[in-house]
Phi, psi and omega in degrees: 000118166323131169288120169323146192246158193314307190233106185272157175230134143275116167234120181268139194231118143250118169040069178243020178319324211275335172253328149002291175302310178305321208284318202288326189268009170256354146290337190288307193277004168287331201294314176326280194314339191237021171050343157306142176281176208214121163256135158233115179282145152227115215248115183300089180245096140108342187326111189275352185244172208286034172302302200291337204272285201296327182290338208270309177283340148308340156108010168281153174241109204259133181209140192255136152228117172285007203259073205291129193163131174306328206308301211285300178325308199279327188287316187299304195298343202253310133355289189295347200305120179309334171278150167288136134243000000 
């Protein structure tokens, strides 16, 4: 069984291809700095353009909501955590 990790980042993204990469690669490097292991959810809500494609080549564990709201999006995304939070 995978060990839990110090730290989850929840990103709920609609159609966020075109910023998605900078943001996901400015979490991997605070997770570098502060040495913890770091889960990055990116939770797909609703997206029509290559939001899921770029968190999957970024190495985020990527979960879909059809439900478009941030609300619905923060909630799915916090559900998915390997930790209760």
């Amino acid at each position: 069984m995978d060990r839990a990790p110090d730290i989850t980042v929840v990103i709920a993204a609609h159609n966020e291809e075109r910023r998605l990469g900078r943001c996901l690669a400015s979490v991997r490097a605070a997770a570098a700095d502060c040495q913890r292991e770091v889960e990055v959810i990116v939770v797909d809500n609703c997206s029509t353009d290559g939001t899921a494609a770029v968190a999957h080549a970024a190495g985020a564990r990527v979960v879909v909501e059809r439900a478009l709201g941030a609300v619905k999006a923060k909630e799915i995304g916090r559900a998915s955590c390997r930790e209760r939070v």
